[in-house]
C-alpha positions as CSV (number, residue, x, y, z in Angstrom):
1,X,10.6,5.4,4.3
2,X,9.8,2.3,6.8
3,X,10.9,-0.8,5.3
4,X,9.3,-4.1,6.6
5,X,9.3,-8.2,5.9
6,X,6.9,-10.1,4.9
7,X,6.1,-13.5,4.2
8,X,5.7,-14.6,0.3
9,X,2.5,-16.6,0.1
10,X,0.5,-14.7,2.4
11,X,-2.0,-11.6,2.3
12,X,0.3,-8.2,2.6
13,X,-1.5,-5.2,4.1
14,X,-0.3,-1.7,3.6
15,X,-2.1,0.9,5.7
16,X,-2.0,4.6,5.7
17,X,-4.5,7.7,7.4
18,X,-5.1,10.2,4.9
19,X,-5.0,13.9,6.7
20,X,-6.7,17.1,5.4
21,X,-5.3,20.7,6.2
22,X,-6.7,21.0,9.3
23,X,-6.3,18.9,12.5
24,X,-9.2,16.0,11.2
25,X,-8.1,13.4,9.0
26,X,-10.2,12.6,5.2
27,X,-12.9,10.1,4.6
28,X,-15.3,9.0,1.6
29,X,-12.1,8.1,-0.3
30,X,-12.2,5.8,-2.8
31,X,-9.7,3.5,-5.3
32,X,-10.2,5.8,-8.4
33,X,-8.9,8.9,-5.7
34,X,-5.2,6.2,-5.2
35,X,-2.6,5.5,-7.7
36,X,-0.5,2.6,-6.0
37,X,2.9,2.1,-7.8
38,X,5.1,-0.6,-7.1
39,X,8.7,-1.0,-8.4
40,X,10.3,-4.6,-7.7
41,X,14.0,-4.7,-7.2
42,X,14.9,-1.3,-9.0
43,X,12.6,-2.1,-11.9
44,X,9.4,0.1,-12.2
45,X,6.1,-0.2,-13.5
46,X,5.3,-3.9,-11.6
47,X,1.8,-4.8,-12.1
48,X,-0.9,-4.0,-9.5
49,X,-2.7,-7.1,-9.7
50,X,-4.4,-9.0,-6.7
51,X,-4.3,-5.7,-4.9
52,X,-7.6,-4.0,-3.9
53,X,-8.5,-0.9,-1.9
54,X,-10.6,0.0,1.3
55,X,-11.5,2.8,3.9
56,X,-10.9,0.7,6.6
57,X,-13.7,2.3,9.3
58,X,-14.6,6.3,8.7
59,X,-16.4,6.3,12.1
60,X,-13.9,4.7,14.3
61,X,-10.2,5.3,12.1
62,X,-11.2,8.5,10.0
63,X,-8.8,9.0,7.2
64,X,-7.7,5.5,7.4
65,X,-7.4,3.7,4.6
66,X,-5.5,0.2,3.0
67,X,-5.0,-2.0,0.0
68,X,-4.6,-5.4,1.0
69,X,-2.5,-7.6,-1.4
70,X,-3.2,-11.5,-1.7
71,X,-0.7,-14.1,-1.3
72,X,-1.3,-15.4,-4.6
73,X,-2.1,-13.3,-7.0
74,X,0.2,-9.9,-6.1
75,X,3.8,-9.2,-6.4
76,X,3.3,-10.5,-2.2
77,X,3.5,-14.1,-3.8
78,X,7.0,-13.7,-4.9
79,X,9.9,-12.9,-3.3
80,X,11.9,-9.6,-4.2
81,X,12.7,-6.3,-2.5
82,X,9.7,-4.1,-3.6
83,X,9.4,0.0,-2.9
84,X,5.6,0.9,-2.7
85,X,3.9,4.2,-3.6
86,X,0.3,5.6,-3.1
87,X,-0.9,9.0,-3.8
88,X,-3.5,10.8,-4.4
89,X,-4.3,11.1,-8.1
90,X,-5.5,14.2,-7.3
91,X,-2.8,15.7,-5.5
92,X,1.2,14.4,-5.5
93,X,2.0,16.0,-2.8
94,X,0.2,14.0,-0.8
95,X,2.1,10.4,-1.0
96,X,2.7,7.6,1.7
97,X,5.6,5.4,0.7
98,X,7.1,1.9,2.2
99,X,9.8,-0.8,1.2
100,X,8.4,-4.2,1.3
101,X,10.8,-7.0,1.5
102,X,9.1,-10.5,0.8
103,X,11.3,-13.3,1.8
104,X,10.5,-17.3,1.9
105,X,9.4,-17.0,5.8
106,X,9.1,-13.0,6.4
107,X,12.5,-12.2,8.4
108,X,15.5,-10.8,7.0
């Protein structure tokens, strides 16, 4: 799992390119296909609020897609160590993970 800083106030943006079985990657995804589950310094079940999904270009980035979370209204506003989850709802086996640390000015 990658782990990264970021700065509290500001809009956090977690990316991932969604593969199929072959050697292309998966487009036409859309939020009800994500569950995004966020735990916040070992406690789980954090609220996904300010967060919203997008297929960030299908023709140019195939399979890639992002939620971007705003400064003031997700957990990005306040600062904790946070582990974040999507997967497919669909299929758990397919899962991209990061730990999001949100400091005062984004550095460790």
């Amino acid at each position: 799992m990658s782990v990264s800083y970021h700065k509290a106030g500001t809009t956090l943006r977690l990316s991932w390119q969604y593969p199929n079985n072959t050697t292309s990657f998966t487009t036409g995804k859309t939020s009800g296909n994500f569950t995004l589950k966020i735990v916040k310094n070992g406690t789980g079940n954090q609220a996904t609020t300010g967060c919203t999904f997008a297929e960030i270009d299908a023709v140019n980035d195939p399979g890639m897609y992002e939620y971007a979370c705003s400064g003031t209204t997700s957990f990005a506003s306040l600062t904790a160590d946070y582990d974040v989850a999507v997967y497919d709802s669909a299929d758990f086996t397919k899962l991209w993970g990061t730990k999001v640390i949100v400091t005062s000015d984004g550095t460790g």
